[in-house]
C-alpha positions as CSV (number, residue, x, y, z in Angstrom):
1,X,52.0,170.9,65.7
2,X,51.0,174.4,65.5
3,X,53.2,177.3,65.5
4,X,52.8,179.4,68.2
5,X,51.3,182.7,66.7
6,X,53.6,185.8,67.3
7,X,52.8,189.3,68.0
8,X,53.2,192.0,66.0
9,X,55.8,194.3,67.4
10,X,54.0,197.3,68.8
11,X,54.8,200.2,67.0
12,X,55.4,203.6,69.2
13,X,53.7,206.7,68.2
14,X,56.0,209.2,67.6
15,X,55.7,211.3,70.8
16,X,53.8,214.9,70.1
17,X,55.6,217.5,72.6
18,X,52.8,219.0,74.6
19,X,51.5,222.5,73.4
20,X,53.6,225.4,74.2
21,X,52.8,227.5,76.6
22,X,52.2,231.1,75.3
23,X,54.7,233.1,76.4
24,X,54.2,235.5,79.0
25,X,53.5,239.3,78.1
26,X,55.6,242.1,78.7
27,X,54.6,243.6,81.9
28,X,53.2,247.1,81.4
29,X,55.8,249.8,81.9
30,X,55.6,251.1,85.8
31,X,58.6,253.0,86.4
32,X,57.1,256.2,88.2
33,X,56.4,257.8,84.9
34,X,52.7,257.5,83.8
35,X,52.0,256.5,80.5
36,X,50.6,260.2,79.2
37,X,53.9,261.9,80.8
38,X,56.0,259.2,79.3
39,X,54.6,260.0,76.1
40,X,54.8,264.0,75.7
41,X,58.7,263.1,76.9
42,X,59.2,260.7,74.1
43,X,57.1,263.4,71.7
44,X,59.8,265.7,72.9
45,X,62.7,263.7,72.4
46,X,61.7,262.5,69.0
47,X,61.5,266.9,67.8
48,X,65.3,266.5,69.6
49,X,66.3,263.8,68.0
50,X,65.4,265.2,64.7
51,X,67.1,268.5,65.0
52,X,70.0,266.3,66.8
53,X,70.1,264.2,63.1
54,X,69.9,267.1,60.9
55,X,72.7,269.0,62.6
56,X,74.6,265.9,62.7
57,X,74.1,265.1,58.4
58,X,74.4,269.4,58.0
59,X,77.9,268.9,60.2
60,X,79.0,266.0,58.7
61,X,78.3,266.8,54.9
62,X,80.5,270.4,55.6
63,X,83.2,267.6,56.9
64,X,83.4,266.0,53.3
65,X,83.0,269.7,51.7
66,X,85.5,272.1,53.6
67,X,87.8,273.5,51.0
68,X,90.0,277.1,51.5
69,X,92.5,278.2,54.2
70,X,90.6,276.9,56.9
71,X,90.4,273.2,55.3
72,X,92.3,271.4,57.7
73,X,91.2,272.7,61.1
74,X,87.6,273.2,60.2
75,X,87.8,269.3,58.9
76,X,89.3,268.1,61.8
77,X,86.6,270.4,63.8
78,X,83.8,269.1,62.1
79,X,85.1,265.5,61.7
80,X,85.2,265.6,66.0
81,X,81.7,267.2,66.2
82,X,79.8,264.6,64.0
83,X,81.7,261.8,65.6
84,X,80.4,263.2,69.1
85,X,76.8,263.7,67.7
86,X,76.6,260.5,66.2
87,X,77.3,258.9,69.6
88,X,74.5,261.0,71.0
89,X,71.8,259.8,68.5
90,X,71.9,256.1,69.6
91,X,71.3,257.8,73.5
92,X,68.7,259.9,72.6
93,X,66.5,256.9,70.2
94,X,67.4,254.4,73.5
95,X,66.1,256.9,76.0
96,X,62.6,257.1,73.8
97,X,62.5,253.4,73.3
98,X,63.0,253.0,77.4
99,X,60.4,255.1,78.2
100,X,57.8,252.6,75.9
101,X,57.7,254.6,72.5
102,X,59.4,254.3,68.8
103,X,62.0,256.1,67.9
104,X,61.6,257.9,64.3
105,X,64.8,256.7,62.3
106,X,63.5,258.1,58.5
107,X,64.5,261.4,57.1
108,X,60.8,261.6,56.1
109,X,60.1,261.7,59.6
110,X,63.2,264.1,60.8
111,X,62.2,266.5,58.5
112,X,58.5,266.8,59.4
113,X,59.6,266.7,63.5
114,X,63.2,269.5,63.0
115,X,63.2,272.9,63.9
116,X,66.3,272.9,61.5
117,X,65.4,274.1,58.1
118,X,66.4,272.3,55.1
119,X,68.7,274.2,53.6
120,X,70.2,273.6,49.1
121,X,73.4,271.9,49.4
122,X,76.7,274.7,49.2
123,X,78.2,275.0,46.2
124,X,81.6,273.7,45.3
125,X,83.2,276.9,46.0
126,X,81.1,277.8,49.1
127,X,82.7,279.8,51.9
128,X,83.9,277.8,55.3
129,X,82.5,281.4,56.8
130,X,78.8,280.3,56.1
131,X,79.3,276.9,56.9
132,X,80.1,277.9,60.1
133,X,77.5,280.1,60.4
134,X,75.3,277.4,59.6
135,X,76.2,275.2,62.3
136,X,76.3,278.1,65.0
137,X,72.4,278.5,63.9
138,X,71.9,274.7,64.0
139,X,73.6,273.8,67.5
140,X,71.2,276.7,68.9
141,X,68.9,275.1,67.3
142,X,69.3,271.7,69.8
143,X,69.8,273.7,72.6
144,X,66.2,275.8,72.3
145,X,64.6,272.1,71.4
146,X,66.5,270.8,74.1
147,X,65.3,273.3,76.8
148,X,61.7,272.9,76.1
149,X,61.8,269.0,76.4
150,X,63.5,269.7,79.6
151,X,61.2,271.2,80.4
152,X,58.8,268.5,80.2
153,X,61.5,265.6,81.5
154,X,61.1,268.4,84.7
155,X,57.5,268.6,85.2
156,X,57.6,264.9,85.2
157,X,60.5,264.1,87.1
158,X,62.6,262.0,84.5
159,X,65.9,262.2,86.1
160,X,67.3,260.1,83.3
161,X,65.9,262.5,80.5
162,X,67.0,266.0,82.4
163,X,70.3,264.1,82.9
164,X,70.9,263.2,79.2
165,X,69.6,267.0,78.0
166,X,71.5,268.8,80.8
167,X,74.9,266.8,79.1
168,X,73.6,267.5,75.5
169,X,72.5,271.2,76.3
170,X,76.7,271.6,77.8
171,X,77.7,270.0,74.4
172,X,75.9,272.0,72.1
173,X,76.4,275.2,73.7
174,X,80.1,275.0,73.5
175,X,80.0,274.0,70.0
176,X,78.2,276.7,69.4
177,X,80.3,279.8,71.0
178,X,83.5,277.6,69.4
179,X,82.3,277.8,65.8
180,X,80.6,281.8,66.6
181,X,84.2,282.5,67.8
182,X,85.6,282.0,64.6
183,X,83.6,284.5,63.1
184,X,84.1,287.2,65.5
């Protein structure tokens, strides 16, 4: 008698997952600003940012290098200024990004975009009076850079923008009549 013949189990195919879908684009950014406004903002706020960054590295390295009579209440002074500004930074880069540009983040970049001039590091024995003076020049500085971007933010009606420079103009200003008031 003849065996009956079997079948060969049928083997499945390993399933293939269907192609993905591409993912949907961003939309294109409509949030009352147009695109050429949006941009002289961010242009603006990237020459702020850059004077914002200097001032903060100029306040922060006379932090580390206060020495004399004044040591401990100019460090503590400085110490709460460049914590503030630091702060600020992130706002300002965010506020750029939200409004559909990139933020510069190299000192390459700050120092072709600052109004601040680079000034050779103080010596060791360098006077707390001229490192005051130096950050009385550079929080005017922000505030002149400030007001022309506002300027701008203005024309365009970028609440969000004249908000943030309205606080960062208040800051700066009284930073700079407390550090002027020291040499007066």
């Amino acid at each position: 008698m003849a065996k009956p013949k079997t079948k060969p189990a049928k083997t499945k195919a390993p399933s293939v997952p269907a192609p993905l879908a591409a993912a949907p684009s961003a939309p294109n950014i409509d949030i009352g600003i147009s695109g050429g406004e949006r941009k002289k903002i961010a242009d603006g706020l990237s020459r702020f940012l850059a004077d914002s960054y200097t001032l903060y590295l100029k306040t922060h390295n006379f932090h580390w290098n206060i020495t004399g009579a004044m040591f401990n209440s100019l460090h503590t002074m400085f110490e709460t200024q460049y914590t503030e500004q630091w702060t600020a930074l992130d706002e300002i880069a965010e506020r750029i990004r939200a409004l559909g540009f990139n933020a510069p983040g190299s000192y390459r970049e700050f120092v072709s975009l600052t109004s601040i001039p680079e000034e050779p590091g103080l010596s060791d024995s360098a006077d707390w009076r001229e490192m005051v003076r130096q950050l009385v020049i550079g929080n005017e500085a922000v505030c002149r850079t400030a007001r022309k971007v506002l300027d701008i933010a203005d024309d365009a009606d970028d609440a969000p923008t004249e908000d943030l420079l309205t606080q960062r103009l208040q800051t700066h200003e009284k930073y700079a009549w407390m550090l002027r008031s020291l040499l007066q």
